[in-house]
FIKOLTOR-600518 format. One record per residue (C-alpha): residue in one letter; x, y, z. Coordinates in steps of 0.1 Angstrom, whole numbers, plus 5000, padded with zeros to 4 digits. Layout:
aXYZ
...
This chain:
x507149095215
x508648805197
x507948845158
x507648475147
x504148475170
x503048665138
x504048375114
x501948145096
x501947885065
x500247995034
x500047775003
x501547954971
x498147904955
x496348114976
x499048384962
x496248554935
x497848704904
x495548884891
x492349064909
x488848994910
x486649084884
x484649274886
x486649394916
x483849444940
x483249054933
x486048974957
x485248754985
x485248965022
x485748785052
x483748995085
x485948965116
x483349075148
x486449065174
x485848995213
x485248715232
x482348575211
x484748625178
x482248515147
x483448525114
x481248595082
x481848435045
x480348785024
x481248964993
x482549354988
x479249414972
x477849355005
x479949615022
x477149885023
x474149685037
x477349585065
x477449895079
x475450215097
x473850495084
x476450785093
x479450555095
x482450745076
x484750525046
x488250675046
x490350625013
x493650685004
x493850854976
x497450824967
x498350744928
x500950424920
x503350594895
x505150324874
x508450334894
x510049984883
x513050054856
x515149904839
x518449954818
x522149924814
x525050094829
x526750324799
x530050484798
x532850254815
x533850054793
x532149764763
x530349584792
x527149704799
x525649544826
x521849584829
x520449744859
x517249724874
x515950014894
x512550084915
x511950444928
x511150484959
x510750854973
x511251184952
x513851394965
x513451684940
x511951764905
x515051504891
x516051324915
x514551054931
x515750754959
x515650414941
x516550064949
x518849894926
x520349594916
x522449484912
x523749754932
x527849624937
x527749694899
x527350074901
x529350364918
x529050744921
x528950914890
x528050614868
x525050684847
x522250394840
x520250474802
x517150344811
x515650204775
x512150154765
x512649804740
x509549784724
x507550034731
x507450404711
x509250674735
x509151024728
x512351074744
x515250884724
x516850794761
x516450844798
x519750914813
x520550874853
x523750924870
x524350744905
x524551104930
x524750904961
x525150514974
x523450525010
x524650235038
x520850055030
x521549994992
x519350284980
x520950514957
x519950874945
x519450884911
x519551234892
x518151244860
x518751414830
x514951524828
x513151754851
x509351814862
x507251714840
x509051594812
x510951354835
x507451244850
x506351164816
x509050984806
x508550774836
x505250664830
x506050584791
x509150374803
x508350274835
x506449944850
x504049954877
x505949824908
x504449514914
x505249324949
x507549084949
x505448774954
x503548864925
x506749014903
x508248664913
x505848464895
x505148664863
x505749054845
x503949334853
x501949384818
x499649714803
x496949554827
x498749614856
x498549984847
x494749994853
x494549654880
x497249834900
x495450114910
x492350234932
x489250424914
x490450724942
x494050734928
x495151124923
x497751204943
x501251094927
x503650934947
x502950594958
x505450284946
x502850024964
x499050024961
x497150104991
x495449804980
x492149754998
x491050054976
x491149804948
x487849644958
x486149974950
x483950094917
x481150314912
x478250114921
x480050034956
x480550384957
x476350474949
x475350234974
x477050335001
x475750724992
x472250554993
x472650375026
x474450745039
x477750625041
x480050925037
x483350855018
x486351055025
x489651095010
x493451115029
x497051105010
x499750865022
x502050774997
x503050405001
x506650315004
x508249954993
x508949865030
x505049785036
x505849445022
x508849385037
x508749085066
x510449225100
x513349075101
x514549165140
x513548875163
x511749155184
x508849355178
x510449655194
x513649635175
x511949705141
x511950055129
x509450205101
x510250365071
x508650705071
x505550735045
x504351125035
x501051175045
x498151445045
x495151525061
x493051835054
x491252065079
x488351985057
x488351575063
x489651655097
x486451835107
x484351575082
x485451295103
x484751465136
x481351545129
x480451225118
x481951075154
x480151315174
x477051225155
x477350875168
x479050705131
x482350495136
x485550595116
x486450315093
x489550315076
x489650145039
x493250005044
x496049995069
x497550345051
x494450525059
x494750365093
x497950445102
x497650815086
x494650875109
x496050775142
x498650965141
x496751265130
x494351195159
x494951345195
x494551185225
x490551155228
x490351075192
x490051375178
x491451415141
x493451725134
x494651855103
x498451675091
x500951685068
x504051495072
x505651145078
x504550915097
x506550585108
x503750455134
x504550095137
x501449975153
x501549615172
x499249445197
x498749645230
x498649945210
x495650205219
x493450295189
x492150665193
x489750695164
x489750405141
x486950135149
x487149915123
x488649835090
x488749735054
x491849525046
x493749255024
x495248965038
x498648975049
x502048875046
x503548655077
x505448845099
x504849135081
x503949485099
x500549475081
x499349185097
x501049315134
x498349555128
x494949375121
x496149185151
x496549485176
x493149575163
x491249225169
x493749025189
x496348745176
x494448515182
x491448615164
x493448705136
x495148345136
x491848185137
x490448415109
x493348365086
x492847975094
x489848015082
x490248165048
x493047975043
x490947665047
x488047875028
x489747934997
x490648305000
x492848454978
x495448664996
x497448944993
x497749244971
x495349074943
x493348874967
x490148894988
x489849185015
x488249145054
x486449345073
x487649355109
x485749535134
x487849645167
């Protein structure tokens, strides 16, 4: 499948900056797909009263850590060139895959003293020496911390990995530490936001309980390639990056009970998503998972449990929005994105969130 049917002009100022406030006062587009496609101009407040009684949320409850460095290269001479890093999967308890640049300035067993300028550290530095270079520009970076000292380091020097469309325009800042994360964040490990969780707070939350909504939680730690555009003119020439996911017997046999019971599955998010279809077996049932996952899902894909969704809007050619498509059709999606284009939605990680039913 050709990847620039997936493209589409967006106007830079539909690009938000900074989320909704309060966050469940986002604007939510309602996508009823099939032949009679309608489209719906709600709120996120609204999302209770949109579904049934016995319907089941699913969240991602993975936590952002703040995974964007930066420093200087120490050690080889006066020149210290400054180095800017972004973790991007733990390998151990000190060493971690990053992406750096700019990368042609570093080699094997150079170390990077990533500095703190203005803020109070309790460590006097945070030392990494380069361990690997790997054919995609990642490097390993081994640090001189371990466990939880190294992990608190991190979060005292770090920056919350904004995307780049956002990082492009202006600096993550202390209220990225709270805006750039979900109300269900626990799990440490993410270095993107699964960001239709954003929308969420605790009244959204009470409604739904009163309406009998059931929420439940899954882990998928979000890598940086979910906003990377696919590059390959083909569809089928595009490969993944592999995200760590879990699903527990316990939500496993939640979700299953609620199906069986006559609720839909609804996945808040295409990490959820993804994470449950490939724990689901052929009829739909979920089973209990822990692993990667690198399902790359496009249109003419079969969904096996998911029947609708909670989402942002998406980059062009991006794998997110080869998704929403395979679950309403391209050219519902192109209409709908048409629509809130013309509408006045904000997009992307920031922006307004749709509700897309399969």
């Amino acid at each position: 499948m050709r990847t620039d049917i997936f493209d589409f002009d967006l106007p830079k100022d539909r690009i938000a900056l900074r989320p909704a406030s309060p966050r469940d006062g986002a604007r939510l587009l309602v996508v009823h797909s099939g032949a009679l496609a309608a489209f719906e101009d709600r709120t996120v407040r609204d999302l209770p009263a949109l579904l049934r009684a016995g319907d089941a949320l699913v969240v991602n409850d993975t936590k952002v850590i703040p995974a964007r460095l930066y420093g200087r290269r120490i050690g080889r001479g006066e020149h210290e060139p400054a180095i800017a890093a972004t973790l991007i999967k733990r390998v151990d308890g000190s060493r971690w895959t990053a992406l750096v640049r700019p990368g042609k300035r570093l080699a094997v067993g150079d170390v990077v003293r990533f500095g703190g300028e203005g803020r109070v550290c309790f460590l006097d530095q945070l030392d990494a020496k380069i361990e690997a270079k790997g054919e995609g520009g990642e490097v390993t970076l081994a640090f001189a911390f371990h466990g939880a000292v190294l992990d608190g380091a991190l979060a005292e020097r770090g920056d919350m990995p904004l995307p780049p469309y956002i990082a492009g325009r202006r600096p993550a800042d202390e209220r990225d530490r709270t805006d750039y994360q979900t109300m269900f964040a626990r799990e440490e490990g993410s270095v993107a936001a699964p960001t239709a969780g954003l929308h969420f707070t605790e009244s959204i939350v009470q409604e739904l309980g009163k309406h009998n909504i059931a929420l439940h939680r899954v882990t998928l730690h979000v890598g940086p390639g979910t906003f990377l555009p696919v590059k390959a003119e083909d569809t089928a020439d595009h490969r993944m990056q592999g995200e760590w996911g879990n699903v527990s017997e316990e939500t496993a046999a939640a979700l299953n009970a609620a199906r069986h019971a006559g609720g839909r599955i609804i996945a808040v998010g295409s990490t959820a998503l993804r994470l449950l279809e490939s724990a689901a077996a052929e009829d739909g049932t979920v089973v209990a998972y822990s692993g990667e996952t690198s399902l790359f899902i496009t249109p003419g894909y079969r969904f096996r449990t998911v029947e609708a969704m909670l989402t942002n809007f998406h980059l062009p050619r991006s794998t997110l929005f080869m998704l929403v498509c395979a679950l309403c059709g391209l050219d519902v999606m192109q209409r709908a994105y048409a629509h809130a284009i013309s509408g006045g939605y904000r997009f992307y990680s920031y922006g307004d969130a749709c509700l897309l039913f399969r």
